[in-house]
N, C-alpha and C positions, 0 to 999 in steps of 0.2 A: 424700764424704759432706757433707763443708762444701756444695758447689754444688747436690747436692740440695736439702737445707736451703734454700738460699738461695733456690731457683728458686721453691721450693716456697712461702715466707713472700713473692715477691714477688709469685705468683700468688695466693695468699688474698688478698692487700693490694689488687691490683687489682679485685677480683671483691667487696671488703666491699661492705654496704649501708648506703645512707642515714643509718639508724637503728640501726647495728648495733653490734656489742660493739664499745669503744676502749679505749684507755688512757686515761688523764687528759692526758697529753703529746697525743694525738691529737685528742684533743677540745679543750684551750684549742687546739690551730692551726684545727681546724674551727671555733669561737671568731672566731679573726682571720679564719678567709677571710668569715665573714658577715659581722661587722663591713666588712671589705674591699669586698665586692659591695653592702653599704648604702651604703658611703661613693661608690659608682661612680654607688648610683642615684640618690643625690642631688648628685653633681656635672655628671650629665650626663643622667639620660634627666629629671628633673622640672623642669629650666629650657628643653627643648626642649618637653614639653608645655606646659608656660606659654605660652611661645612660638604654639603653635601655637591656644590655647585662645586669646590675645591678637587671633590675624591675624582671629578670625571673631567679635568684640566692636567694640561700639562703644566713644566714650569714658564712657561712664557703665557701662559693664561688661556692657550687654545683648548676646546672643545675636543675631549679623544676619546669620550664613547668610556667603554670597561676598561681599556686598555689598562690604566693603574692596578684593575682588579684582576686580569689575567695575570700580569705581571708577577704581581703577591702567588695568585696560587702557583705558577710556571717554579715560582725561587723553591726549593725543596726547604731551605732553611729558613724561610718564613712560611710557607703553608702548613709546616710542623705544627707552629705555633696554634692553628685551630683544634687540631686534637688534643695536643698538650692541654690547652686551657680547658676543654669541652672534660678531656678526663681528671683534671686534679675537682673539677665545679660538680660533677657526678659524685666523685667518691666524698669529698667535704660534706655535700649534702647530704649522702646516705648516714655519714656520723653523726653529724650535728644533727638531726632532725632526731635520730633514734638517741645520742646523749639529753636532750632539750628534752622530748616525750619522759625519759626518765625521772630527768628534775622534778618538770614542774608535775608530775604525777605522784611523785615525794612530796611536795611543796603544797597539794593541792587535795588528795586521796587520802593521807597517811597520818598517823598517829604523833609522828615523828617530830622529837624537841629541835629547839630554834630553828625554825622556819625563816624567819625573818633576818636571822645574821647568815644563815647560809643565800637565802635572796640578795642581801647586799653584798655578798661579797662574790658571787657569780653575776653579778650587774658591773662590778670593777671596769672589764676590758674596753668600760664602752667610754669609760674618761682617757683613754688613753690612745695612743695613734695607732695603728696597724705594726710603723714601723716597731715598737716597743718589742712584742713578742718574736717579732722576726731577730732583732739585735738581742735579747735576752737569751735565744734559743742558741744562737751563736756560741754565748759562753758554756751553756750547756752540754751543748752536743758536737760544739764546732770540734776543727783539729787541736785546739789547748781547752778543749770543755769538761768540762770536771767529771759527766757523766758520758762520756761518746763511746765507751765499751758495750753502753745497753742499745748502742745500733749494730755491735757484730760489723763489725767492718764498712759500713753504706755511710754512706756521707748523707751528711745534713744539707749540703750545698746542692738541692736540686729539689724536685717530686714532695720527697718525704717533709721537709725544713719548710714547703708552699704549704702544704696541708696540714699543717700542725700548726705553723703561725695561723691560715687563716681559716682552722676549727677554733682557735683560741678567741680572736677577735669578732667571729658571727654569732658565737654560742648566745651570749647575753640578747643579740636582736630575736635570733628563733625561742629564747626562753620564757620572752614577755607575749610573744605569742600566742605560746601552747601553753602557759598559762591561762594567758585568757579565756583559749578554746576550751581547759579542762575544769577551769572555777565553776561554771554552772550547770547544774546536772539538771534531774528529775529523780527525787528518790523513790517515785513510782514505778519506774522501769525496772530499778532494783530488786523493789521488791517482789514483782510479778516474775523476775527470772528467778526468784529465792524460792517462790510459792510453786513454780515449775518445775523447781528440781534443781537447778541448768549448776553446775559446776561454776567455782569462780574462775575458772580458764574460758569454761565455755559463757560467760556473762562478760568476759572483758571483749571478747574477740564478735559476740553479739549490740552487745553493748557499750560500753566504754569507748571499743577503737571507733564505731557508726559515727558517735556522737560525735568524736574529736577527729572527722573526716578531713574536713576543710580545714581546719586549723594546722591539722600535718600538712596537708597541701599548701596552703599559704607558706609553712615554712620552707617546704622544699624548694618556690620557686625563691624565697626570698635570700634562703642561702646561696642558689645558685645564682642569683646574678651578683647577691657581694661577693661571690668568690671570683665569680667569671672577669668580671669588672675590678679587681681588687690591681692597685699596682705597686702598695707599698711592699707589703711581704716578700712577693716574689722578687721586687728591682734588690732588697736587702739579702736574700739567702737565696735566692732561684738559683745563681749561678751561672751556667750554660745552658738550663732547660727553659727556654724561649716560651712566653703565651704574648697571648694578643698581644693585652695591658705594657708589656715592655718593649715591644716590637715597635707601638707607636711611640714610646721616651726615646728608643735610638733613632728612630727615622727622625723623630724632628729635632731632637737636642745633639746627638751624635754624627747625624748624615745632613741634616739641613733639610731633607725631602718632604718636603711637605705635603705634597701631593699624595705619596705613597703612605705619608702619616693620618691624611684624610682618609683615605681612602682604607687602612686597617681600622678607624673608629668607623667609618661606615658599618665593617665587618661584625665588630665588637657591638655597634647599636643593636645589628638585629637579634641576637639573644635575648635582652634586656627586652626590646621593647615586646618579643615573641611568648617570654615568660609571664610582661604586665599584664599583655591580653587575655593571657590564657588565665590567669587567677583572677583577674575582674568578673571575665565569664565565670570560674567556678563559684564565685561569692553570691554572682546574684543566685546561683540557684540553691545556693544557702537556705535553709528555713529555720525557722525558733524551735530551739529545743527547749527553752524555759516559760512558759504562758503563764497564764495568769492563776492558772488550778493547779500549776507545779507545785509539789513539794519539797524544799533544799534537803540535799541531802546531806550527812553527816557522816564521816569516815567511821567503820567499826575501828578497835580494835582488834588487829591481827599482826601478834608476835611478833611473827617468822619475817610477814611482808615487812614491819615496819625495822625492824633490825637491817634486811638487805639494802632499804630503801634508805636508812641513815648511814652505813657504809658506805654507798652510789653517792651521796651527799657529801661526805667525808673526803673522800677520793677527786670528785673533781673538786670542789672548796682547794683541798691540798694544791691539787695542778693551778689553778688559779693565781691562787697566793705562791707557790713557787717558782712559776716562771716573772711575775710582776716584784716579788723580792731577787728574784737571780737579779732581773734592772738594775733596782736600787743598790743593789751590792757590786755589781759591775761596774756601776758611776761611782761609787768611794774609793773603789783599789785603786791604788797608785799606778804599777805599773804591771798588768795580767800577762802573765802567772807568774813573775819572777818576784816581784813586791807587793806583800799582800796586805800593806801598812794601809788603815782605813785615812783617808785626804779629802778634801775638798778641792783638789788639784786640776781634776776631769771640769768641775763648773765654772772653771776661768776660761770662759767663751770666746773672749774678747785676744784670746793667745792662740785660738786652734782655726784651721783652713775649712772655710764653707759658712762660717755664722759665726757671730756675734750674742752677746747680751742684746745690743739694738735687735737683732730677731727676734725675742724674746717681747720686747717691752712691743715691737710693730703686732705681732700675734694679741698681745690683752687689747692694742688699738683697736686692730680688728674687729676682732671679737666682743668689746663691746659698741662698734659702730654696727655693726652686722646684729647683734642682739637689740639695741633701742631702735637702730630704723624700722630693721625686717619686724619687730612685734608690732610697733606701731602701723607701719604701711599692711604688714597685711591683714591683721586682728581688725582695722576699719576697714579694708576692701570687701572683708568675708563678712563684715556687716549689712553691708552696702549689698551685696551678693545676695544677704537673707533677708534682707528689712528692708529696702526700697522697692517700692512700687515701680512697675512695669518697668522694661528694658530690658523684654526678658531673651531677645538677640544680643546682646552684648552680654549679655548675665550666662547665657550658654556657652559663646566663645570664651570668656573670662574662665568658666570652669574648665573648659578645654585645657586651655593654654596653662595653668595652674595645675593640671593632674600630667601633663606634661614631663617636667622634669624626673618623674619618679623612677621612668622609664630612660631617660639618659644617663650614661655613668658619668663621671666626675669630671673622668679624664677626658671623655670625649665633647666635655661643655666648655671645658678648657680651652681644648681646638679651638675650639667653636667661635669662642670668643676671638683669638689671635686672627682669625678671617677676617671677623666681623670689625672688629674695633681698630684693628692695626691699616684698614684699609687708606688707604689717601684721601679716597673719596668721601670718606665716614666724617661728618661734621662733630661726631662725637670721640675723632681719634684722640681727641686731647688726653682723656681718661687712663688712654693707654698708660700702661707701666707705673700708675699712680695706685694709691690705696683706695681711690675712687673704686676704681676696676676689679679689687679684690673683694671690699665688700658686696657690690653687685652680682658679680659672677657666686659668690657662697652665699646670698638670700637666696639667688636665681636657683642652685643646685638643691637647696633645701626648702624649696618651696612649700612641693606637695602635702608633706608629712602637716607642718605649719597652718595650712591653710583649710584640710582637713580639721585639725583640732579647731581651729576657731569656727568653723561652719558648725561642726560637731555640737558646741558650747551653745551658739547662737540660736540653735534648733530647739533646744529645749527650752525658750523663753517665747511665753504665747504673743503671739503677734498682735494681740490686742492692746498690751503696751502701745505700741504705734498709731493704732486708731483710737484709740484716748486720747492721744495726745495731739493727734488730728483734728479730733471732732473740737479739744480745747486750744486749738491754733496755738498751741505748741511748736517751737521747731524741733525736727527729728534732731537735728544736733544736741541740743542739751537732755531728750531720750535718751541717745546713746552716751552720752556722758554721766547723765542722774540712775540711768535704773539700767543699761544693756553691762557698762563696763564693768561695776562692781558686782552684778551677778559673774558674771563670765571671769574674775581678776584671777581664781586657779588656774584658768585654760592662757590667760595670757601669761601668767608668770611660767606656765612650762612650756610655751613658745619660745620666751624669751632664756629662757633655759636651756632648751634646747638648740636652740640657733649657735647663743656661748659655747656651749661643749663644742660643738659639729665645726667650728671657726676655729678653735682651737687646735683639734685633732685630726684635720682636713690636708689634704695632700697635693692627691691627683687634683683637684679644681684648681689649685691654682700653682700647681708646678711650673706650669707654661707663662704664670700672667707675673711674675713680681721679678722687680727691676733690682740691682743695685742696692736701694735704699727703702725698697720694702720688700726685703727678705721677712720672711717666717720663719717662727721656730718649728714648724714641722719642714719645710725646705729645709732648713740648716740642719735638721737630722738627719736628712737624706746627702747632705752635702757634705757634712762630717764624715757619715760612713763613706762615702766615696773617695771620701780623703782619704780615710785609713784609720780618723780618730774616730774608733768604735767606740770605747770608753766615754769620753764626750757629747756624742749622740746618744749613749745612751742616757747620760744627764740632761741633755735635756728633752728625753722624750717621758723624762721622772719630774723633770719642772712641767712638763702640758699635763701630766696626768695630777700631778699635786695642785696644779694651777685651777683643772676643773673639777679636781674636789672641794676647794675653798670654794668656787662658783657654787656648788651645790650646796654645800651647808650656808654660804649667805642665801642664794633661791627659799632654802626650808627655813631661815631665819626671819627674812623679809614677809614671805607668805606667810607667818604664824602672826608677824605684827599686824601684816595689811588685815589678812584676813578675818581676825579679832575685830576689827576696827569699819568693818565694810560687809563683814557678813553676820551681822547680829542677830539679824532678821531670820535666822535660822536656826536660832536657839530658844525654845520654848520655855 
């Protein structure tokens, strides 16, 4: 009777309308989700209209048509900058997708010991900023780098120094990936190419590569728009070879042109958003490789493969750890190359041009305002999204506007922002040049991923919880407080995980927004190298990446306590 009941209040619940009869509990959450979807459309779709209303003005605010954008392609020395960028994001991807396939093919197929310390420690570059590997590679390969013989004469300061910084810093995002794509097989297909005959060259290339189709695709386009869009690496060792991403920091930091800075992010959006479309499409037509009559499959061993495949492993682990130890050894020497006395001299912040310690301590503010808001604000919106009844116009635009940001790069939300919020007429200009504005603009830019995992979480919780608690005039609020949040509290601790890192080691978003007295310690590493103090930059791009390794061992310190304590119910 109960499950009738139940089926029954969860089928009305689905099928309400718009406008139709609530409760009071229902309606203040209807309440929050428009409040919610207003706060979405003024964080993100009205600084890209600005944005885009900016690229086709002049500077007195008049209407001029393309002209900004003729302009761009007419300058031979900025229209460079599209091929520039269009070929360093081709060639990055082609490596990174084929080194990434490698690993996690090792990591995932192979016989091969520690798996899991070579996992962590090809996951490193993603606590760390872009800049890191760009200033690490410096010492490397720069004109006093210790190894700049194994370039044969080519400078690191262009092409070679962008692609090598930003294979280093993508590798870990396409590795979690094709991971994922290569964990689940079918060992029936195995077997039936074993029973065929088929050679194991001719079963990977039938088999293996089909199945991990999309997953390579996803990586490629994911590599290429961090690459396309990346603008630490290159602003730090590009040099004189010009892409988009830097073309917009001089037009608006070095020229004042704003217009012509809108108007190269206009350029720079349609990659991004031309790659999102194109892998949404290919995902829906994804299908399950793993059903429910699948069998898992289990790696043989073989020798040969697994010996080549822990060398492949060996090799990058080594690159990894040796350009993130070049850093840390770059921030102790006193003075490179001439004194190689290890000091803590570089991390006297508070002596060197461009940053501070206060950049330092503004970044952990950040980061964790940007970590307790953004989990809270969105972990309940993407409730709200899954569990309340009817609204399901605003529940569409809401997912709109939230899948949004994926497709903007950082820097051009950045812009976005400086339109939008600096405007006179903005009742909300106040914000401006405040740490208001910083945490905003980086929930805003890290939305998707975030809001993703919480829907993700929330789908797997049957919706009859809610018409229980319906039919026993329960309010949904103490639902999602008693039974939605401690199911879900893994999905929200790597929310709020992820937000902290991404706040910490974040650049481009908010290069353009912080004032004076909310500097960042990822600004002040960009601000130090431009100063000259590379050694200091690079201390503190070894305090953001030390800073979100403590973040992560408390995250898996704190989930092991909550978790114990809220997920009982799951221990038999």
């Amino acid at each position: 009777m109960m499950d009738a009941t139940s089926s029954a209040s969860g089928s009305s619940a689905s099928k309400r309308p718009l406008f139709g009869k609530k409760s009071l509990d229902e309606w203040l959450l209807g309440g929050v989700l428009v409040v919610g979807i207003i706060a979405l459309f003024i964080g993100i779709v009205l600084p890209i209209y600005s944005l885009l209303s900016k690229s086709v003005q002049n500077k007195a605010g008049d209407f001029v048509g393309l002209d900004n954008f003729l302009t761009f392609i007419s300058t031979p020395s900025l229209s460079s900058s599209i091929g520039n960028s269009v070929s360093i994001a081709i060639v990055c991807t082609i490596i990174v997708t084929s080194l990434a396939f490698m690993a996690a093919y090792g990591l995932t197929r192979t016989k091969i010991p520690l798996k899991g310390t070579f996992r962590l420690i090809m996951a490193l570059p993603i606590l760390a900023p872009s800049l890191l590997p760009a200033i690490s590679l410096v010492y490397l390969f720069g004109n006093q780098g210790i190894m700049k013989e194994l370039l044969m004469g080519e400078s690191i300061y262009g092409p070679i120094g962008i692609i090598i910084g930003s294979c280093f810093w993508t590798f870990p995002h396409a590795l979690m990936i094709m991971v994922t794509a290569l964990s689940n097989t079918d060992a029936r297909l195995y077997e039936s190419a074993n029973v065929l005959g088929a050679s194991p060259m001719r079963t990977f290339f039938t088999v293996t590569l089909p199945g991990a189709k999309y997953g390579i695709i996803s990586v490629a386009f994911v590599v290429f728009t961090l690459v396309i869009t990346d603008f630490g690496v290159p602003k730090v060792i590009g040099g004189q070879f010009n892409v988009l991403a830097t073309d917009i920091y001089k037009q608006v930091i070095g020229q004042q042109n704003f217009e012509m800075g809108a108007a190269v992010s206009v350029i720079l959006l349609l990659p991004a958003i031309l790659t999102f479309i194109t892998d949404r499409w290919l995902q829906r037509r994804q299908s399950a490789l793993l059903t429910s009559k699948a069998v898992p499959w289990v790696a043989p061993k073989r020798p040969l493969v697994d010996r080549f495949f822990l060398v492949t492993m060996l090799i990058l682990s080594a690159i990894v750890v040796g350009i993130i130890a070049m850093a840390v050894y770059a921030s102790l020497v006193t003075f490179w190359p001439y004194n190689l006395t290890l000091s803590l001299n570089n991390y006297q912040f508070d002596l060197m041009d461009g940053g501070g310690w206060d950049s330092y301590w503004n970044s952990i503010e950040m980061a964790c305002y940007t970590a307790v808001i953004g989990t809270g604000f969105i972990f309940f919106q993407s409730y709200l999204i899954e569990k309340l009844g009817g609204y399901k116009v605003i529940k569409w635009f809401f997912h709109l506007f939230a899948i949004l940001p994926l497709a903007v790069p950082g820097l051009v939300l950045g812009l976005a922002y400086i339109f939008f919020f600096n405007g006179p007429n903005n009742p909300l200009n106040g914000i401006y040049g405040t740490m208001t504005i910083l945490v905003v603009c980086t929930i805003s830019h890290f939305y998707t991923v975030c809001h993703l995992t919480g829907t993700t979480a929330l789908k797997q919780i049957d919706p009859e919880f809610e018409a229980v608690s319906a039919s026993l005039k329960v309010p949904q609020i103490f639902t999602f407080w008693r039974v939605s949040l401690p199911v879900c509290l893994p999905a929200v601790l790597d929310i709020a995980s992820y937000l902290f890192v991404n706040a910490m080691t974040t650049v481009s978003a908010v290069v353009f927004l912080y004032s004076y007295n909310t500097t960042l310690a990822s600004v002040a590493v960009l601000n130090m190298d431009d100063a000259g103090d590379i050694a200091p930059a690079a201390a503190m791009a070894v305090m953001i990446m030390m800073t979100c390794m403590v973040a992560k061992i408390v995250h898996w310190f704190v989930g092991d306590v909550l978790l114990k304590s809220s997920q009982r119910w799951r221990v038999r």
